[in-house]
DRENVEX-551407 format. One line per 2 residues: number of its first residue (from 1); their letters; for each residue x negated, y, z negated of N, C-alpha, C. Coordinates in nm, 3 decimals. Example, Ala and Ser with C-alpha at 12.3 -4.5 7.8 and 13.67 -1.06 7.14 Angstrom:
1) AS) -1.319,-0.569,-0.780,-1.230,-0.450,-0.780,-1.320,-0.330,-0.780 ~ -1.285,-0.225,-0.708,-1.367,-0.106,-0.714,-1.290,0.003,-0.787
***
This chain:
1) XX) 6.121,10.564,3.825,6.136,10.634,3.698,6.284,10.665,3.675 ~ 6.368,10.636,3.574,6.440,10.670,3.507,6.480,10.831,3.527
3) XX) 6.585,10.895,3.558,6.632,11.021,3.513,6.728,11.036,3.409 ~ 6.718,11.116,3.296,6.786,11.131,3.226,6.833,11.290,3.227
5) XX) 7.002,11.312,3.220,7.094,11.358,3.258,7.104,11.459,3.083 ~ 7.054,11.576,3.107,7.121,11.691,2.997,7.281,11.724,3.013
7) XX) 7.342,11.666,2.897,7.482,11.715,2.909,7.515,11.838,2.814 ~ 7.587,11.948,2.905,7.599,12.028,2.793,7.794,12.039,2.810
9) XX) 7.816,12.024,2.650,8.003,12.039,2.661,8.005,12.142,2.629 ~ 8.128,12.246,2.698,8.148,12.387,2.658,8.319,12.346,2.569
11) XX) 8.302,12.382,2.451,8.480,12.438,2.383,8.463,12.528,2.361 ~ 8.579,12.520,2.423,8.718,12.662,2.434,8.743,12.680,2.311
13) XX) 8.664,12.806,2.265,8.738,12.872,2.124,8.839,12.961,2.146 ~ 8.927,12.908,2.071,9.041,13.064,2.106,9.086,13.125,1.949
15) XX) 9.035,13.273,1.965,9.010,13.337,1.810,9.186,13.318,1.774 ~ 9.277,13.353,1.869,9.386,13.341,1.805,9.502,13.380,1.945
17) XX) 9.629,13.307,1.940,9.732,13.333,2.059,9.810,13.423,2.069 ~ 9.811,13.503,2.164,9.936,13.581,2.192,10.060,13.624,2.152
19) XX) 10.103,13.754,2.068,10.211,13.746,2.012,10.261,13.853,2.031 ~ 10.369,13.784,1.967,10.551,13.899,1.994,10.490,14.066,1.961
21) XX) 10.508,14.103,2.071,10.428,14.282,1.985,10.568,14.374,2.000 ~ 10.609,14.472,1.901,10.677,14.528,1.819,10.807,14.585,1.967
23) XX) 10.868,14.617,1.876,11.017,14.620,1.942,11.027,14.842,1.898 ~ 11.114,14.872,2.034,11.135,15.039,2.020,11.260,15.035,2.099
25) XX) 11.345,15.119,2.043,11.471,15.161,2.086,11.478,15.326,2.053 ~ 11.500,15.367,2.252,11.521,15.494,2.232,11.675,15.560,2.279
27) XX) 11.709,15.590,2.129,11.826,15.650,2.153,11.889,15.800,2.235 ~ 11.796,15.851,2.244,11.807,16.001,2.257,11.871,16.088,2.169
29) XX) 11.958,16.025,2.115,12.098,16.098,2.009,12.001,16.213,1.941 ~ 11.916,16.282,1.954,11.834,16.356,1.897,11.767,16.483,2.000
31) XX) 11.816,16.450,2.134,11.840,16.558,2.212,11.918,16.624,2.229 ~ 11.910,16.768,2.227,12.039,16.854,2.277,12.069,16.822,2.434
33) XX) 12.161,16.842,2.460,12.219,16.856,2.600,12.110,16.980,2.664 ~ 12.042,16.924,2.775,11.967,17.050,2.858,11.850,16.995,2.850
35) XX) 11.798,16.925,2.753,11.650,16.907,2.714,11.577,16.853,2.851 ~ 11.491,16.898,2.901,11.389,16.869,3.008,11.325,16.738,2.944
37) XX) 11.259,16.733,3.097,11.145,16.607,3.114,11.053,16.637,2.976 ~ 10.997,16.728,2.946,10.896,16.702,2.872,10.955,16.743,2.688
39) XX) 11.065,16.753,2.687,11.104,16.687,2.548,11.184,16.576,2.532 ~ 11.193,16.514,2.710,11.220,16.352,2.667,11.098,16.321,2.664
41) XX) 10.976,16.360,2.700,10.839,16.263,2.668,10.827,16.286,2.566 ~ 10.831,16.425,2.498,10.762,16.436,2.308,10.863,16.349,2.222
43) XX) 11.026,16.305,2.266,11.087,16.259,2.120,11.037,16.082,2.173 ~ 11.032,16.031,2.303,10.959,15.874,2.341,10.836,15.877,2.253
45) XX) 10.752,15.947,2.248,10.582,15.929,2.266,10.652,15.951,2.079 ~ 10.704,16.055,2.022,10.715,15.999,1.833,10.802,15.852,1.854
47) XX) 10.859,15.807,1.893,10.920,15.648,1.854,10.843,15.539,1.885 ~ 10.763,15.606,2.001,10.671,15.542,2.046,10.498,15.515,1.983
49) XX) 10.529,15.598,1.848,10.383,15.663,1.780,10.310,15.541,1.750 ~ 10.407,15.409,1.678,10.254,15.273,1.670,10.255,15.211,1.729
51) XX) 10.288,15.202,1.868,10.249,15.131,1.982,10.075,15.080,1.967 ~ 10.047,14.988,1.995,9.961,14.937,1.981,9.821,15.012,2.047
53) XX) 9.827,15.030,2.174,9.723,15.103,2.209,9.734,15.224,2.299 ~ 9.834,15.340,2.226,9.865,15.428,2.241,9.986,15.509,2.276
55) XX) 10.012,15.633,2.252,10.204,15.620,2.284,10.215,15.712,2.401 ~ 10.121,15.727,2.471,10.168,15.836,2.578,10.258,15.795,2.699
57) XX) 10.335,15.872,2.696,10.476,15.897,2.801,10.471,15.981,2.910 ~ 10.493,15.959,3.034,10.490,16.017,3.126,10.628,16.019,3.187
59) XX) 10.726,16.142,3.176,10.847,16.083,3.223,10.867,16.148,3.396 ~ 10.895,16.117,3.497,10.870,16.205,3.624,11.028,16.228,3.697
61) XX) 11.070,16.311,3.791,11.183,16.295,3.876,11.260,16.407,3.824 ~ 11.192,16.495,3.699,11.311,16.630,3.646,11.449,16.556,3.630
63) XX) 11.471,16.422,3.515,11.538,16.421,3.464,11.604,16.565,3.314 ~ 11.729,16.552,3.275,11.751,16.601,3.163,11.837,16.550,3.084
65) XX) 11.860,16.587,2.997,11.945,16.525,2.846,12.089,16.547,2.880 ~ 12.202,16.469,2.875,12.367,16.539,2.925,12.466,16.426,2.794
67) XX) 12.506,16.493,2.731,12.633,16.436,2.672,12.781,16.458,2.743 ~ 12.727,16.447,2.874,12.897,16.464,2.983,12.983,16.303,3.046
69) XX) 13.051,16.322,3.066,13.073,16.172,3.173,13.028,16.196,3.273 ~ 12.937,16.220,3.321,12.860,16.192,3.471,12.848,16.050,3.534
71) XX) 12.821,15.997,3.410,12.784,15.878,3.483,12.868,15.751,3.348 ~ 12.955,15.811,3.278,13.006,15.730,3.156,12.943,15.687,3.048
73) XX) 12.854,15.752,3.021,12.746,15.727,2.929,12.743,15.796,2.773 ~ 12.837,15.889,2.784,12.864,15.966,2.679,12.959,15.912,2.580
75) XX) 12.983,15.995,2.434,12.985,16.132,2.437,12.802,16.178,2.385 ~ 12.758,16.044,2.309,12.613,16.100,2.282,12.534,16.115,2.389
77) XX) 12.404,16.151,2.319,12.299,16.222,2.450,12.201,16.099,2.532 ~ 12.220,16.123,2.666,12.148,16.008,2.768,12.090,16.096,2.905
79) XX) 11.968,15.999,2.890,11.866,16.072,3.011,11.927,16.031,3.181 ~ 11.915,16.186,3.220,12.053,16.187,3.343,11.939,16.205,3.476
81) XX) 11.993,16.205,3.602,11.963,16.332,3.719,12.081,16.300,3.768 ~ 12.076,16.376,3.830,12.189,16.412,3.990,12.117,16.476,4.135
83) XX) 12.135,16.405,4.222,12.041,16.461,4.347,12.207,16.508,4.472 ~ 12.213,16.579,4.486,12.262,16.657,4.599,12.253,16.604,4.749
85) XX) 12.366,16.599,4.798,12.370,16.566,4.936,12.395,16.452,4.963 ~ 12.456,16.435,5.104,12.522,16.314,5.160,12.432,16.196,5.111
87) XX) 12.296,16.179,5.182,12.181,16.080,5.171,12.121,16.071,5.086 ~ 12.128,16.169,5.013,11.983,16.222,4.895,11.951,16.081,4.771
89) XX) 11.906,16.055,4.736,11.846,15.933,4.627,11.813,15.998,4.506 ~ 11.916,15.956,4.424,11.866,16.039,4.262,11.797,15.917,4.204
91) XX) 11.659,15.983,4.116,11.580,15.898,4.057,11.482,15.952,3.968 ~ 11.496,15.875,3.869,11.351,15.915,3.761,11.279,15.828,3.712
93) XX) 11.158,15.835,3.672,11.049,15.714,3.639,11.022,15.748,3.475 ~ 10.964,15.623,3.413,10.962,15.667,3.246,10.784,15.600,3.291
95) XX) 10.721,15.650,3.260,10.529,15.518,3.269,10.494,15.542,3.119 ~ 10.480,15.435,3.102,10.436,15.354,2.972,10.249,15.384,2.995
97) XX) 10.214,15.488,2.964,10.029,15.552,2.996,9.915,15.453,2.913 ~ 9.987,15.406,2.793,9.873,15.355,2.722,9.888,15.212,2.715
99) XX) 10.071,15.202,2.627,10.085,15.044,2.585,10.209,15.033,2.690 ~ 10.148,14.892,2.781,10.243,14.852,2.859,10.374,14.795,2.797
101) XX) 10.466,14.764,2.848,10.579,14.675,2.799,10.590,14.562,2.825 ~ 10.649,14.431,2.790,10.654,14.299,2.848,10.794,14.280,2.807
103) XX) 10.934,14.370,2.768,11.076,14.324,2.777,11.160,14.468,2.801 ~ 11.283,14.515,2.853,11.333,14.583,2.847,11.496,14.533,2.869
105) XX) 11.552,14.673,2.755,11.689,14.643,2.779,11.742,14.807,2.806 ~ 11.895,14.836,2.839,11.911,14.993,2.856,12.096,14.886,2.905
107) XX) 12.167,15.098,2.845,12.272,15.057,2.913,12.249,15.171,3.045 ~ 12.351,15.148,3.177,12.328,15.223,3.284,12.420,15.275,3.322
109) XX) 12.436,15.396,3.420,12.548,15.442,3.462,12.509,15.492,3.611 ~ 12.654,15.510,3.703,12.599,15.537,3.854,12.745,15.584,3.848
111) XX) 12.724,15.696,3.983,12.834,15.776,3.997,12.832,15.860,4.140 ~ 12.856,15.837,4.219,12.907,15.932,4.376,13.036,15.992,4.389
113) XX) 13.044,16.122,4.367,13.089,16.213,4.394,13.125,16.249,4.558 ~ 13.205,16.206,4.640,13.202,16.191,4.773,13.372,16.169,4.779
115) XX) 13.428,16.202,4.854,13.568,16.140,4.951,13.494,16.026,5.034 ~ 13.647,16.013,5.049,13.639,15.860,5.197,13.575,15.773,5.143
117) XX) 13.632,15.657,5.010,13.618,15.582,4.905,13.405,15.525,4.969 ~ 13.394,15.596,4.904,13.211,15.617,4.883,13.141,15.489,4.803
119) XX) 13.019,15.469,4.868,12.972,15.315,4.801,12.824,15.354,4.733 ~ 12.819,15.331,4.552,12.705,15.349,4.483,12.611,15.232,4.450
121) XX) 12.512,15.243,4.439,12.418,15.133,4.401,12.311,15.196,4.316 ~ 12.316,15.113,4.192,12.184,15.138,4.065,12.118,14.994,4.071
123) XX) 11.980,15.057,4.088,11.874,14.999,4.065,11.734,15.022,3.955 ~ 11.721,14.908,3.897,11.623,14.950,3.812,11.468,14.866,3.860
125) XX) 11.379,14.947,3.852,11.249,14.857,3.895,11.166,14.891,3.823 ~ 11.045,14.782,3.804,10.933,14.783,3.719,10.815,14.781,3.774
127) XX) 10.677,14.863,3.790,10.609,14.904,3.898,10.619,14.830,4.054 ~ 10.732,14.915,4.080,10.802,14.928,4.199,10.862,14.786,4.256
129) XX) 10.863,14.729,4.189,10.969,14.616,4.228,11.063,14.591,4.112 ~ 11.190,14.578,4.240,11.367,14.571,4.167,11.326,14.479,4.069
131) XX) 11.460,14.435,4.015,11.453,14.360,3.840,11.600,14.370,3.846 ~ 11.663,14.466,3.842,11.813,14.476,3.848,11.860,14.569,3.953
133) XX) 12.018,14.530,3.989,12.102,14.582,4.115,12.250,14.575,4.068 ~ 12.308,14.695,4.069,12.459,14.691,4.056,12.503,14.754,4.208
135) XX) 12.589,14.743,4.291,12.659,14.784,4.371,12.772,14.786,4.349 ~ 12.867,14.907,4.410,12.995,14.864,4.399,13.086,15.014,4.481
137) XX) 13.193,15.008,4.337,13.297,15.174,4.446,13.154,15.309,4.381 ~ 13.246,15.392,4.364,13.186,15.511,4.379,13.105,15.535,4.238
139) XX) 13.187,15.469,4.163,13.075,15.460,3.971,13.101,15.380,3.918 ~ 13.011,15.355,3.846,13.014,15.193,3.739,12.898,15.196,3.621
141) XX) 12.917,15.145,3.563,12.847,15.182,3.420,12.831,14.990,3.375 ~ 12.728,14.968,3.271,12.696,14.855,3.194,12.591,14.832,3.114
143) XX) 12.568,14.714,3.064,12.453,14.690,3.005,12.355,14.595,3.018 ~ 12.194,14.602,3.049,12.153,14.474,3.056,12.072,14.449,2.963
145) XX) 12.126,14.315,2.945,12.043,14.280,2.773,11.881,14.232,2.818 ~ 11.841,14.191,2.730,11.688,14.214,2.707,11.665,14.112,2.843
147) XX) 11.559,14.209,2.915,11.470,14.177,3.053,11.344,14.111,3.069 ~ 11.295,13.976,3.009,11.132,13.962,3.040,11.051,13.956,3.146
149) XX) 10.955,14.025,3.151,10.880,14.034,3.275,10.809,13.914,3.254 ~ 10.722,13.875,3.421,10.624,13.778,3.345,10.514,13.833,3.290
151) XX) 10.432,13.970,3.399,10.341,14.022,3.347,10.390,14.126,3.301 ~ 10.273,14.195,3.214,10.361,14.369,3.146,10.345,14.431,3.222
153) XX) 10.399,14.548,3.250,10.451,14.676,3.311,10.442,14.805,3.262 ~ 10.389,14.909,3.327,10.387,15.026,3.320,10.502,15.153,3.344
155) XX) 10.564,15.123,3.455,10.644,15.232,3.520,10.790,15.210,3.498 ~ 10.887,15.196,3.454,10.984,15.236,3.489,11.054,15.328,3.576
157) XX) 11.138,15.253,3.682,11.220,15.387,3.774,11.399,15.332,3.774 ~ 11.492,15.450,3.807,11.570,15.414,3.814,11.620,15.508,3.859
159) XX) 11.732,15.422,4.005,11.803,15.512,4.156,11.913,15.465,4.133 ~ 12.010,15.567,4.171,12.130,15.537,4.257,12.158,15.632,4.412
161) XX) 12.171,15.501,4.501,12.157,15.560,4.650,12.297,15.581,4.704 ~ 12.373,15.576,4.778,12.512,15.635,4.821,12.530,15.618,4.996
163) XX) 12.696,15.532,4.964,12.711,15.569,5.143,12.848,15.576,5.153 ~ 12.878,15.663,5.268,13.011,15.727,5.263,13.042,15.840,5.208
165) XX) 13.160,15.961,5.258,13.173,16.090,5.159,13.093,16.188,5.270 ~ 13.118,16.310,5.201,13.111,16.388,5.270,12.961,16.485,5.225
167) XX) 12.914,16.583,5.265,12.776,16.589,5.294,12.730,16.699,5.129 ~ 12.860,16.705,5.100,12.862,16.764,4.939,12.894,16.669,4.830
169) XX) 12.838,16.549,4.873,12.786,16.451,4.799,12.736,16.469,4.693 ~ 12.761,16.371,4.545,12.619,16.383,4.489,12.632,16.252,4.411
171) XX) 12.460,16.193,4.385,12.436,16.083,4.329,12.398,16.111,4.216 ~ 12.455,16.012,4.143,12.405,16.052,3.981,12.334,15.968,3.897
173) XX) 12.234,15.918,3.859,12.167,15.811,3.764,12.150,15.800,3.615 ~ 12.161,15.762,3.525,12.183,15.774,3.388,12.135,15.678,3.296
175) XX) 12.085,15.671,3.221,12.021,15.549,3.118,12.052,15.635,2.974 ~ 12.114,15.487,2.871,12.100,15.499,2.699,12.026,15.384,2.661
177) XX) 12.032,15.433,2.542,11.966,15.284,2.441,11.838,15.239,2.507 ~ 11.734,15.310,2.575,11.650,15.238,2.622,11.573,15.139,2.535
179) XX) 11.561,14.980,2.527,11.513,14.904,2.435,11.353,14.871,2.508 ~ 11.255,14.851,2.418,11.114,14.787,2.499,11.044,14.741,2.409
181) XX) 10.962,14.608,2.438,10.918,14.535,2.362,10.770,14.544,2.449 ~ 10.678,14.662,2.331,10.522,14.648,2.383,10.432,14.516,2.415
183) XX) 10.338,14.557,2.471,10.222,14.401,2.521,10.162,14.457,2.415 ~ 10.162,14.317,2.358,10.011,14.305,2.289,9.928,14.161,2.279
185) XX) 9.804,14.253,2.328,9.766,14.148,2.411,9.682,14.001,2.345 ~ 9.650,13.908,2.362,9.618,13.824,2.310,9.498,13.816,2.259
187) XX) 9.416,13.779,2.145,9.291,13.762,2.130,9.220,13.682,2.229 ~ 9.038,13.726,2.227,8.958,13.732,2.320,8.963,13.588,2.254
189) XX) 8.924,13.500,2.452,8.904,13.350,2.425,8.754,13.314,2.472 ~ 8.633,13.264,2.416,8.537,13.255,2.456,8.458,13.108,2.461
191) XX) 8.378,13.119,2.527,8.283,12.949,2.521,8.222,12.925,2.471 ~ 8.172,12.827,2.367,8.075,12.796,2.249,8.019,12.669,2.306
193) XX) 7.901,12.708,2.381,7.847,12.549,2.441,7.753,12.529,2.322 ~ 7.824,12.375,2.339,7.715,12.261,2.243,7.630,12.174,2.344
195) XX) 7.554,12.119,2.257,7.404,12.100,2.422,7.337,11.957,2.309 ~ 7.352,11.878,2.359,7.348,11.736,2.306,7.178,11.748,2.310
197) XX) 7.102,11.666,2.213,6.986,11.679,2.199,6.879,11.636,2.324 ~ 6.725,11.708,2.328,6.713,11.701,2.488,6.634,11.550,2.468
199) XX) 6.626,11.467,2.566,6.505,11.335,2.529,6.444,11.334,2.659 ~ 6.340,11.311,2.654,6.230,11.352,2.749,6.215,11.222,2.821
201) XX) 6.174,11.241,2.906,6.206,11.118,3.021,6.086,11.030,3.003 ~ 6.040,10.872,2.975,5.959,10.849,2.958,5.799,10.853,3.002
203) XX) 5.819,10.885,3.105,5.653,10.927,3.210,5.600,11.018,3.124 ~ 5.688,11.173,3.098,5.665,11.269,2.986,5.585,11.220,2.866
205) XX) 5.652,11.117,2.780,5.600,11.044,2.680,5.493,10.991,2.744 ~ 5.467,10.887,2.771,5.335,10.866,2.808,5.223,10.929,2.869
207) XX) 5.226,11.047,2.903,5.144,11.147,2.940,5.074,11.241,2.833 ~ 5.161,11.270,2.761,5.167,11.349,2.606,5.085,11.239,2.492
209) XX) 5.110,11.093,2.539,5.042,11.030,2.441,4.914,10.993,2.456 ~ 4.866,10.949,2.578,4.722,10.974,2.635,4.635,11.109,2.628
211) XX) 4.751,11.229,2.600,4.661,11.339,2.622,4.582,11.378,2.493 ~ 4.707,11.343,2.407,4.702,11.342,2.248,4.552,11.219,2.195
213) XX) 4.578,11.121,2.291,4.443,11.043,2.219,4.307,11.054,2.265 ~ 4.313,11.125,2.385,4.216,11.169,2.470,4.140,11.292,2.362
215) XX) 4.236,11.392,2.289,4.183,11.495,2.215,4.128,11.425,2.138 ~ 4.193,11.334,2.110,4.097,11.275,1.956,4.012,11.199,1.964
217) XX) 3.974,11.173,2.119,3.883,11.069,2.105,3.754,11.174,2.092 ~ 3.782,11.274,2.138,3.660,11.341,2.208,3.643,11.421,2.076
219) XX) 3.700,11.430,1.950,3.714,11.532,1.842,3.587,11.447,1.786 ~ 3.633,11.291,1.769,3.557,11.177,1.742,3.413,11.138,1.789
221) XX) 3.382,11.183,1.894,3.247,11.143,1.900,3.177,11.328,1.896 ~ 3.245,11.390,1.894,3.175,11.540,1.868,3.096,11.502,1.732
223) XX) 3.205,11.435,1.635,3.153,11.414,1.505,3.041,11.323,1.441 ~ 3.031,11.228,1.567,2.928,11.159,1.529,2.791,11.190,1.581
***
């Protein structure tokens, strides 16, 4: 007997591809000098207000607002810390709670405060792995232009660590212009199986057709 083979083809519908989702630049220039962690989250989370699927800001590390040269970033207002002591690691995190990011740009600043020509390093990382590294003398300042991740990202952090100097040290970390380009994410892609018509294997047929004449034979002599 013959087998005959049901093919079913599945296409790939795709409602629609992946696109560029909206661009935010946070200036701060709208903080006073002093402003805490949580009125750098309330003026992010308003710039941040049509983010696609939500604007909440989590900023962590007791950063604050400084229009000083700490870190060369001035004279307008930029989100600072300073951590104390020979070893100490200054650092603050920005987390993106609702709509991740998939680009970032920022300018940066780093600064050690130490004798006995002292060595600084800024680092920026995106849930917890580096992305960028400056090393050098004791401060240095720059800019890095727009950053693509491959996947999007939540967390932002950013350190400057210190070696050399004396134990009244201090490290200083600093970010302006923070730039970020939200995920948004791609339309849902799904399977639309088509299923080729079924044909019944011939034994089937000939079984169905005997059974069929068998009824009628017997319908047939009922009647006579």
């Amino acid at each position: 007997m013959k087998k005959f083979t049901l093919t079913v083809v599945l296409t790939i519908c795709l409602v629609g591809a992946a696109q560029a989702g909206p661009t935010y630049t946070f200036s701060y220039d709208t903080l006073a000098s002093g402003s805490n962690a949580a009125a750098i989250e309330s003026y992010m989370e308003n710039v941040y207000a049509t983010a696609p699927y939500g604007s909440n800001i989590t900023v962590t590390g007791t950063p604050a607002i400084s229009m000083g040269n700490e870190v060369a970033l001035g004279p307008d207002s930029f989100v600072y810390r300073q951590a104390d002591n020979k070893d100490s690691i200054s650092s603050f995190s920005i987390s993106f709670d609702q709509t991740p990011i998939v680009a970032v740009s920022f300018d940066w600043g780093r600064n050690r405060t130490a004798s006995g020509g002292p060595v600084s390093t800024f680092t920026a990382y995106a849930d917890g792995v580096s992305f960028f590294s400056n090393t050098g003398g004791a401060a240095g300042n720059g800019t890095l232009s727009t950053y693509t991740f491959v996947t999007s990202v939540t967390n932002l952090a950013f350190t400057v660590t210190g070696s050399g100097g004396t134990n009244g040290s201090r490290n200083r970390v600093g970010i302006d212009n923070l730039g970020v380009e939200a995920y948004l994410a791609p339309e849902t892609a799904y399977l639309a199986p088509e299923t080729e018509p079924v044909i019944p294997a011939p034994g089937a047929v000939l079984l169905g057709t005997l059974g069929a004449s068998l009824v009628s034979w017997l319908r047939r002599r009922r009647t006579l």
